[in-house]
C-alpha positions in Angstrom: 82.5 95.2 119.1 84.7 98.2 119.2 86.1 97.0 123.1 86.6 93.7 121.7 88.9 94.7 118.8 90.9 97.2 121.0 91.2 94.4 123.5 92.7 92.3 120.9 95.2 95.1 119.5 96.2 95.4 123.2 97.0 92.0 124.2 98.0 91.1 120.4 100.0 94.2 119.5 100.6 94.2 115.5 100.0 90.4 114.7 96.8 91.5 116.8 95.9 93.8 113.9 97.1 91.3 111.0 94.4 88.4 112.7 91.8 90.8 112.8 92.1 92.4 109.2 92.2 88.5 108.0 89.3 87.5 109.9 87.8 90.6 108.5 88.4 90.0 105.1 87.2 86.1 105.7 84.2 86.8 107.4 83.1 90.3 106.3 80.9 91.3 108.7 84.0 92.8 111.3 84.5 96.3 109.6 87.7 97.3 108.7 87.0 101.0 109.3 87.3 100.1 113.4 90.1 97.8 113.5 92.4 100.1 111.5 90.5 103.2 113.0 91.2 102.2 116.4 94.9 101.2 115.7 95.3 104.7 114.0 93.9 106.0 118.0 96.8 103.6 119.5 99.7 105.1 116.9 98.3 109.1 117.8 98.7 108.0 121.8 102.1 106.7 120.6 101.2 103.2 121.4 101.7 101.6 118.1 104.0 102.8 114.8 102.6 104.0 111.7 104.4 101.9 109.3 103.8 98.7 111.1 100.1 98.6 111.8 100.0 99.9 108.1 102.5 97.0 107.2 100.6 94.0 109.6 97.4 95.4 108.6 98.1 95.0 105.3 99.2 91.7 105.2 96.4 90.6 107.0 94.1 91.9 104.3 96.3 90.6 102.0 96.3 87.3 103.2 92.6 86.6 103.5 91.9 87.8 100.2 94.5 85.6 99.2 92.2 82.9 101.6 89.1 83.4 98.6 91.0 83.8 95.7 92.8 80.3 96.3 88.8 78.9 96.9 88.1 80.3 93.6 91.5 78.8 92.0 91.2 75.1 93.7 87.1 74.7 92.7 88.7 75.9 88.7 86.7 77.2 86.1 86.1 73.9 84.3 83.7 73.2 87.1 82.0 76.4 87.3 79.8 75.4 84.1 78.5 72.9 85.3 77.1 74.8 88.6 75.9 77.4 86.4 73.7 75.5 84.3 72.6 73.7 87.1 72.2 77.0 89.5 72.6 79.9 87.2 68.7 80.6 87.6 69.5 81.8 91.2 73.0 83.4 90.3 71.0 85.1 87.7 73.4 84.4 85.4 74.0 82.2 82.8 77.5 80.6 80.8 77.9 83.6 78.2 77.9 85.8 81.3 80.5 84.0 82.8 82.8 84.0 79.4 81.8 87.6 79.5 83.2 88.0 83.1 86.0 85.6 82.6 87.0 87.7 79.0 87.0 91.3 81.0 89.0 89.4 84.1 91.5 88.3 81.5 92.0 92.1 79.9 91.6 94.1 83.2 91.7 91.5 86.3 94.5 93.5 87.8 92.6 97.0 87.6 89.3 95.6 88.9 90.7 94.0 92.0 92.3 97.1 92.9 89.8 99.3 92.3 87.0 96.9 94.6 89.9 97.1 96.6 87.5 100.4 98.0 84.8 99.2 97.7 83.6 97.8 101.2 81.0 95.7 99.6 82.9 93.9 97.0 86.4 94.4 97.8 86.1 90.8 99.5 84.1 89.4 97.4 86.3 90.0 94.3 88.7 87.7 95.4 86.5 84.5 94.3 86.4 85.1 90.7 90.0 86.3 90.4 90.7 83.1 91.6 88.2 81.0 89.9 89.4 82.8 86.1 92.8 82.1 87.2 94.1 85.2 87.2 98.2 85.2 87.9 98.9 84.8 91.5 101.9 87.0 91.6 99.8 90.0 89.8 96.8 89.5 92.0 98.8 89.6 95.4 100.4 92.8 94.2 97.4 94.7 93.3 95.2 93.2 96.3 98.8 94.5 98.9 99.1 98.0 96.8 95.2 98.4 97.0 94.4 97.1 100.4 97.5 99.6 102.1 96.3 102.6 100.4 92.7 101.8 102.3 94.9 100.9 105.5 96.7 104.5 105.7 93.7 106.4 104.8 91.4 104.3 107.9 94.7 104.9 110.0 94.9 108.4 109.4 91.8 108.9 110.1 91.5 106.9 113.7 95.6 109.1 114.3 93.7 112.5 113.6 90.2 112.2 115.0 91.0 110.2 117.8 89.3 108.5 119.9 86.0 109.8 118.8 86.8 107.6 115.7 85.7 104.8 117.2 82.1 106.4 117.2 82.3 105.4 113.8 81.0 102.0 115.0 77.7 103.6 115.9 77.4 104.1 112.1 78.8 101.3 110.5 76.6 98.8 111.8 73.3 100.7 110.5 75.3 101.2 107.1 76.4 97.6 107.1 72.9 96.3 107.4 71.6 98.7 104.8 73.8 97.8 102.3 72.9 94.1 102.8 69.2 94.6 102.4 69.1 96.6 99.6 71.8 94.2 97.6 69.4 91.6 99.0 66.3 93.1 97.5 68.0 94.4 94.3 69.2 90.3 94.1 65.3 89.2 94.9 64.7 91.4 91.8 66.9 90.0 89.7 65.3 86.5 90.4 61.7 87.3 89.7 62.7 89.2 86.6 65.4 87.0 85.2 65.3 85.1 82.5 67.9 83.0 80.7 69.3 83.5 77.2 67.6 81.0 74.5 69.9 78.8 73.0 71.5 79.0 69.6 
């Protein structure tokens, strides 16, 4: 994967960088630890500038984020009941959760998408319900570009002072990747067998 991405940076330069961070952010499974690791290689041989792959990189996050969060906003919360009745046994959730969820977006949206902004997991993933609770565009933009660059500098630091040993990284994500999957796909088994729905008042 890792010759594939530095490929693309190569012959695609920063909008290169911006493609790849949205496709990463759109479909999750390209890590964003090697694309911005492996620019950070090309800006300590003094290929590439700082600033920019920061800045390209970050708009690229920024703009598939923006990709779910719209997803969310377009399929609206009005219809969202009416899946979770129907399919809330396999969310594992049921409609007082989702006022629940929808009542803390409302109070902190703008500090949880930043913080899963770290989070490699859910920083993707967050981006659905933002949208879905219809949290403000402007506000979630803002805190999804400051969140998603502070990531950006520290991955690009990284790749500018290790090197290109940083792209050994990619020896490690994939395992990590994988294991993270699994055990949210066992925890979420779990949570199916041992589920069971509020009773009505």
């Amino acid at each position: 994967m890792s010759q594939w991405i530095v490929g693309l940076i190569a012959n695609g330069g920063y909008w290169g960088i911006a493609l790849l961070m949205f496709l990463e952010n759109v479909f999750p499974p390209i890590p964003s630890e090697v694309i911005m690791g492996l620019a950070g290689i090309q800006v300590g041989q003094g290929r590439m500038n700082f600033e920019l792959v920061i800045l390209f990189g970050t708009i690229g996050s920024t703009l598939g984020n923006y990709f779910w969060y719209l997803l969310g906003r377009v399929y609206g919360f009005q219809r969202l009941e009416k899946f979770v009745n129907r399919w809330g046994r396999w969310l594992t959730v049921d409609w007082e959760d989702v006022c629940k969820i929808n009542a803390l977006f409302k109070r902190h949206g703008g500090k949880i998408v930043f913080v899963f902004r770290f989070f490699p997991a859910f920083r993707t993933i967050v981006s659905l319900p933002a949208g879905l609770f219809r949290m403000g565009q402007v506000r979630f933009l803002a805190v999804t570009f400051a969140g998603a660059a502070i990531w950006n500098v520290i991955l690009t630091g990284a790749g500018y002072y290790l090197g290109r040993n940083f792209s050994r990284i990619d020896d490690y994500v994939g395992p990590i990747s994988t294991a993270t999957i699994v055990a949210i796909l066992l925890f979420y088994i779990y949570r199916v067998i041992t589920w069971k729905p509020r009773e009505r008042r």
